[in-house]
RODO-2510 file (C-alpha; in nm, 4 decimals, decimal comma):
residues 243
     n   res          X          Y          Z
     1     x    -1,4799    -3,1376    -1,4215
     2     x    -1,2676    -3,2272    -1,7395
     3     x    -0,9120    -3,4076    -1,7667
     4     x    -0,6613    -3,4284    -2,0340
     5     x    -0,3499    -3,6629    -1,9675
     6     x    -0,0408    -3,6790    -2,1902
     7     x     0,1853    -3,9905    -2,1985
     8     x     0,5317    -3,9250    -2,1284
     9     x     0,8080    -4,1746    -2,1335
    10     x     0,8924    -4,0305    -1,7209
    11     x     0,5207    -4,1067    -1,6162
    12     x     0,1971    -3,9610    -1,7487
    13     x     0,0571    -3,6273    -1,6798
    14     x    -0,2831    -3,5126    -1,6588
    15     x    -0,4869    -3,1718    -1,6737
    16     x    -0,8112    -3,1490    -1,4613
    17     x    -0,9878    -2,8504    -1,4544
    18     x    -1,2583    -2,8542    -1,1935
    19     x    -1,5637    -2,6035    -1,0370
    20     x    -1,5649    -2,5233    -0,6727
    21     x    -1,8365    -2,3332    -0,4815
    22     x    -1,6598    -2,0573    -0,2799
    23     x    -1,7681    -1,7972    -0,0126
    24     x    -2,0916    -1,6177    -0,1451
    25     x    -2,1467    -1,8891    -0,3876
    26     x    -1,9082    -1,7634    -0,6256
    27     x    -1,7828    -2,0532    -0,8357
    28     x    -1,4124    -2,1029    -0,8634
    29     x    -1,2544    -2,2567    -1,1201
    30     x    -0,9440    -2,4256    -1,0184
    31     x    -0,6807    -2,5928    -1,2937
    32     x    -0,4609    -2,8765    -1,1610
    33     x    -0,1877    -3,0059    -1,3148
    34     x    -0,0850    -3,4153    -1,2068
    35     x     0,2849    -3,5719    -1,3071
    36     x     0,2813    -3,9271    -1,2201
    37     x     0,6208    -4,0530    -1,2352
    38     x     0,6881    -4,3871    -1,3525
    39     x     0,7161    -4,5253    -0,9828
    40     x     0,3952    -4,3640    -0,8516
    41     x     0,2174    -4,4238    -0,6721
    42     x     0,4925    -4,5182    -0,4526
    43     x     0,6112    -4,1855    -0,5297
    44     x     0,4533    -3,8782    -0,4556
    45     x     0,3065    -3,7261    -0,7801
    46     x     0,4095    -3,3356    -0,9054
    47     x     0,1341    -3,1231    -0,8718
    48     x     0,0781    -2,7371    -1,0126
    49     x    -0,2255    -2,5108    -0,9084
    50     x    -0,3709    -2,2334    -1,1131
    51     x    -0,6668    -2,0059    -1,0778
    52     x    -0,7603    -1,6668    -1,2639
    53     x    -0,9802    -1,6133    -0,8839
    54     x    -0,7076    -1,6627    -0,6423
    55     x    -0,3976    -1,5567    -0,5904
    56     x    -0,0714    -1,6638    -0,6260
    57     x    -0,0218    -1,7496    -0,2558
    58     x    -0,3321    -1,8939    -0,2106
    59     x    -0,2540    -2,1401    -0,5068
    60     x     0,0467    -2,2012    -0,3397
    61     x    -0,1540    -2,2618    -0,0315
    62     x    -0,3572    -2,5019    -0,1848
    63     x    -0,0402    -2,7104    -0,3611
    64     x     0,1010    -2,7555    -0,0200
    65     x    -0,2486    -2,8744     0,1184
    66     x    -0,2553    -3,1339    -0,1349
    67     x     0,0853    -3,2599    -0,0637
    68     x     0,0473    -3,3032     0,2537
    69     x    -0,2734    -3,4923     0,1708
    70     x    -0,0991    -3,7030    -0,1020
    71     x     0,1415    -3,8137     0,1663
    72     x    -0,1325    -3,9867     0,3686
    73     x    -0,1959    -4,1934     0,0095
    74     x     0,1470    -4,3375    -0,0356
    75     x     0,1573    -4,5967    -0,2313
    76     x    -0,1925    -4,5843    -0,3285
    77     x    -0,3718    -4,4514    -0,6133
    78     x    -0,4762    -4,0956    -0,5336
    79     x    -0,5648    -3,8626    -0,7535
    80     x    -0,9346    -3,8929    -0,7320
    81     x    -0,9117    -3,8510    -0,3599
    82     x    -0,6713    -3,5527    -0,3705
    83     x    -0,9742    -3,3934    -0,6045
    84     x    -1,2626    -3,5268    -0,4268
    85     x    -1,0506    -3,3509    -0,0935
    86     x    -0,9876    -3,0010    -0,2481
    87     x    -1,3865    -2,9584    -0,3237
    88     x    -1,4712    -2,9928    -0,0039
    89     x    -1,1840    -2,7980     0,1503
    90     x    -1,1139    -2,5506    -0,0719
    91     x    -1,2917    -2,2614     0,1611
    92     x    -1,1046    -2,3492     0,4609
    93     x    -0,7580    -2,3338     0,2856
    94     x    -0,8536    -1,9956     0,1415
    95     x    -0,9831    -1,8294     0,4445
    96     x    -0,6760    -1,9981     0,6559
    97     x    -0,4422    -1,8132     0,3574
    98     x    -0,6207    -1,4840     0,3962
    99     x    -0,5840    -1,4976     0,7761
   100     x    -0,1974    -1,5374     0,7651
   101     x    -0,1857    -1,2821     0,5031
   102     x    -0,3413    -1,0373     0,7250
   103     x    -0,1039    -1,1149     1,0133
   104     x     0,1924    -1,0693     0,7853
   105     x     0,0427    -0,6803     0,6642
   106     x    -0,0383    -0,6100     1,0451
   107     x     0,3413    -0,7129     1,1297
   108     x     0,4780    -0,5595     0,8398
   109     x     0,3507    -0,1822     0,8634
   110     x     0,6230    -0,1102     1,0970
   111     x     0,9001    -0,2520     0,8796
   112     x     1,0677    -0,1431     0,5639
   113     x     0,7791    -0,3018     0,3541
   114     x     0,5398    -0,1666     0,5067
   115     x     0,2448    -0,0161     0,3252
   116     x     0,2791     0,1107    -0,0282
   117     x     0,0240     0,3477    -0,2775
   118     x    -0,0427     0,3542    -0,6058
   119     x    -0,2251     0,5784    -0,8101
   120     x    -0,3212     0,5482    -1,1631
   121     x    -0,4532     0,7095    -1,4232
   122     x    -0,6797     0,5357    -1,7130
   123     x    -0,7632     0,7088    -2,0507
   124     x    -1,0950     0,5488    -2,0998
   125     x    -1,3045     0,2483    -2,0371
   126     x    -1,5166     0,1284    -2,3449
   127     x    -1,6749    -0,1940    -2,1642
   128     x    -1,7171     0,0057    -1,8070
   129     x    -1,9270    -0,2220    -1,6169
   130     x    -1,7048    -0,5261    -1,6819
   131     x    -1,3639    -0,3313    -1,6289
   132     x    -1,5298    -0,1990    -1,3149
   133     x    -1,5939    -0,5065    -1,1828
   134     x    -1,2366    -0,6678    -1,3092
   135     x    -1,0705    -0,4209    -1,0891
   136     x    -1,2799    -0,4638    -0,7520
   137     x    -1,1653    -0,8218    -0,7930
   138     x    -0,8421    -0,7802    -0,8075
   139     x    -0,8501    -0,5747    -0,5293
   140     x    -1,0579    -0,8025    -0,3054
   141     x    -0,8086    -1,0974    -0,4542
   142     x    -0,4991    -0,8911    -0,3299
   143     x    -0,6269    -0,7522    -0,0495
   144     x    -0,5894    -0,3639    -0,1573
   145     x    -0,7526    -0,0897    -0,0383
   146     x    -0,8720     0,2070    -0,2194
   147     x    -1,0621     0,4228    -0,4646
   148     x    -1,1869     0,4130    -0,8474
   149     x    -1,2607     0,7474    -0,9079
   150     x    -1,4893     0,8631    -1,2121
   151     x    -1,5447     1,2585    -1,2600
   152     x    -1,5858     1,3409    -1,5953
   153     x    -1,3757     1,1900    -1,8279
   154     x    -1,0747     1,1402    -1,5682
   155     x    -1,0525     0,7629    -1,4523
   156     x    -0,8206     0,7456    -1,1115
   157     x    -0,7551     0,3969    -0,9281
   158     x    -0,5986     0,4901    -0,5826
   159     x    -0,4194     0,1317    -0,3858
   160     x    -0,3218     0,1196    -0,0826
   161     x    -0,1943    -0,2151     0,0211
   162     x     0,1087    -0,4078     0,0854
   163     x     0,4326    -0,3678    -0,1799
   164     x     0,4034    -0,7079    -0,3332
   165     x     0,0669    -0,6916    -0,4019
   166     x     0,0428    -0,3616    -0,5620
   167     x     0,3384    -0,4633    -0,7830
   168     x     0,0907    -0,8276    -0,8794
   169     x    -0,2074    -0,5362    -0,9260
   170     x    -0,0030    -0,3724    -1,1621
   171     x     0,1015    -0,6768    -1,3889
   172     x    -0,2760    -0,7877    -1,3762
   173     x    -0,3112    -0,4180    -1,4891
   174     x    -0,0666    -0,4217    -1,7794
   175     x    -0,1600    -0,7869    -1,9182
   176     x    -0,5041    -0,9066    -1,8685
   177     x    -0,7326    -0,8315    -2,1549
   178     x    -0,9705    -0,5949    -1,9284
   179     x    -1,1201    -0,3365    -2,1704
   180     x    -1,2461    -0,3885    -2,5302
   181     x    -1,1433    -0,1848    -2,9130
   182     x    -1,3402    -0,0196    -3,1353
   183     x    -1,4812    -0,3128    -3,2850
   184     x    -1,5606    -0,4775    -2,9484
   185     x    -1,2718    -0,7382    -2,9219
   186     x    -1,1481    -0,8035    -2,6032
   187     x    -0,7998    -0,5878    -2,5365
   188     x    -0,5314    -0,4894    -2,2840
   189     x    -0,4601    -0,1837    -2,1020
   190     x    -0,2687     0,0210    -2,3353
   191     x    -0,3236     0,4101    -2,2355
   192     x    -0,2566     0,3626    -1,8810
   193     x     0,0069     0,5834    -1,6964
   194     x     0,1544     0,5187    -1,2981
   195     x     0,1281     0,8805    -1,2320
   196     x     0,2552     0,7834    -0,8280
   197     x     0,4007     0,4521    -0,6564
   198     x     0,5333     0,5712    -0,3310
   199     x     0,5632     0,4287     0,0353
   200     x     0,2472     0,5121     0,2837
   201     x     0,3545     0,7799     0,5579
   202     x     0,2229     0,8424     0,9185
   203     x     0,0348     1,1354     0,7562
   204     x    -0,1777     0,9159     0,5374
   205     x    -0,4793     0,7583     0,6091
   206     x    -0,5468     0,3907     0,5356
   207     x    -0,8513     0,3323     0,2996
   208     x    -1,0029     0,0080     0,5071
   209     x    -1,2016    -0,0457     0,1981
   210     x    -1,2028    -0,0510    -0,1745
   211     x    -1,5012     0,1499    -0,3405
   212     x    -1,5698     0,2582    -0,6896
   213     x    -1,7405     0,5985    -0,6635
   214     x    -1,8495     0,9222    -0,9075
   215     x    -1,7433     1,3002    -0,8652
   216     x    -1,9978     1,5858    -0,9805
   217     x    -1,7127     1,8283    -0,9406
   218     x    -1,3375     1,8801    -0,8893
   219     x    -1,3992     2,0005    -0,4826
   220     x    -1,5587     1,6692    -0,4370
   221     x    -1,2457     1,4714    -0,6213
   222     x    -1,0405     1,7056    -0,4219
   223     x    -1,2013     1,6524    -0,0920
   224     x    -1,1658     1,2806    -0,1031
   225     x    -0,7915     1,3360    -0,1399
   226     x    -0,7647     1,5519     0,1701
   227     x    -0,9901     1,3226     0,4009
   228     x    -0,6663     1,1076     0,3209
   229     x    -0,4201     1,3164     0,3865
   230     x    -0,3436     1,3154     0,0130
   231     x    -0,3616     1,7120    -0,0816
   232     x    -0,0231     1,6981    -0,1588
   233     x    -0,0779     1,3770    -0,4207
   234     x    -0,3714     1,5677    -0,5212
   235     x    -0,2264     1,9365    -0,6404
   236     x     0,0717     1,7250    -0,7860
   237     x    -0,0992     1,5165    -1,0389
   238     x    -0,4868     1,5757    -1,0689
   239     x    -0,5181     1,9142    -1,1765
   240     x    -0,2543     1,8687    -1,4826
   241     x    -0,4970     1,6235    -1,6132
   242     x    -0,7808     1,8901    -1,6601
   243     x    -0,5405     2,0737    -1,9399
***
C-alpha cells in the first residue's frame, strides 16, 4: 500500500490506499482517509472509507468496523493496526453487510419501498466487452437483478432491485466514464434514455439473477418480456425503437 499525510495545524492527516484479496480472488482496492487530531491518540482519530468495488453501505460498514476497533486502541498508536485489521477482515465485514442487506429487501417487499424496475435504453457501446462487464458489476455491487439485452442494434438494461439502489445504478450510469469516443478516450454515458422507472407489481416476476444475453429476433426479445410478466412494458416502449 501507499500513504500520503498532510500537516494541518488541528492534527495531521494521512491517505493510505491499500490492496485487499476479496471473494474469488478479486483484488479490492480500498482508500482510507486518517485525521489525527492534535490530542490523538488519546482521541479517537476521523476516518473516511472509499472504494470504486463496494458500495456505499458497505464502506460505511467498514468505517464503523474500524471504529469500533480504534476504540480498543485508546490511547495508543493505531493506525497500523486498524490497517493490518481491515486486510484480514475485510471479507467478513462485506459478506456480514450483504447479509443484512438481504434481510432489509426480504422485509421491505411488502412495504411502500418495496421493489422497483428500471429499464433503459443505450444508443451504442463502442468498447462492448468492458461496458459489459462495468454493468454486471454494478449490478452484483447493488444487488440488482435483471437483463442486458443485445438484438441488433437495440441495447436494453432491465433492473429489478430495491429503490435506493436502482436510483445509485443510475448515477453510476450517468457519471462514470463507462464507454469510449471516436478517438478511443475514455467517456460518459451521454445517449442514454430511462424509457421506464416504475414500482414492481404482484404480476411481475422477479429476475433472481442478472444476465447479459443476445436476441436473433424480435419474438425472442419479446418472449423474454412476457416470461416476466412484462408484455405490457414490452408493446409500450420496444417496438417504437425499431422506427
Amino acid at each position: 500500500f501507499f500513504f500520503i499525510y498532510f500537516p494541518e495545524t488541528n492534527g495531521i492527516s494521512f491517505r493510505i490506499q491499500i490492496s485487499v484479496k476479496e471473494l474469488l480472488d478479486k483484488d479490492i482496492l480500498l482508500k482510507l482517509l486518517f485525521h489525527l487530531p492534535v490530542s490523538y491518540p488519546s482521541t479517537l482519530p476521523d476516518i473516511s472509507v472509499n472504494s470504486d468495488q463496494l458500495t456505499r453501505a458497505q464502506c460505511m460498514d467498514v468505517k464503523e468496523k474500524l471504529l469500533e476497533q480504534a476504540k480498543k486502541h485508546l490511547s495508543e498508536p493505531m493506525v497500523h493496526d486498524l490497517i493490518l485489521w481491515v486486510q484480514q477482515h475485510l471479507k467478513g465485514v462485506i459478506k456480514q453487510s450483504a447479509t443484512v442487506c438481504n434481510e432489509k429487501t426480504t422485509l421491505s417487499e411488502g412495504t411502500e419501498d418495496g421493489i422497483w424496475m428500471l429499464l433503459l435504453h443505450l444508443d451504442h457501446m463502442r468498447a462492448k466487452a468492458k461496458y459489459v462487464k462495468t454493468v454486471e458489476k454494478w449490478a452484483s455491487n447493488l444487488r440488482l437483478t435483471g437483463r442486458l439485452m443485445f438484438m441488433g442494434k437495440i441495447i436494453l438494461i432491465l433492473l429489478q432491485g430495491d429503490r435506493s439502489s436502482i436510483k445509485e445504478y443510475l448515477v453510476l450510469q450517468k457519471t462514470s466514464k463507462v464507454d469510449v469516443d471516436s478517438s478511443g478516450k475514455k467517456c460518459k454515458e451521454k445517449m442514454m434514455r430511462v424509457l421506464c422507472e416504475t414500482e414492481v407489481q404482484s404480476q411481475h416476476k422477479r429476475f433472481q439473477t442478472f444476465e447479459v444475453k443476445e436476441y436473433s429476433a424480435l419474438e425472442e426479445l419479446q418472449k423474454e418480456f412476457e416470461t416476466a410478466g412484462l408484455t405490457n412494458l414490452f408493446s409500450e416502449f420496444v417496438p417504437p425503437l425499431l422506427k
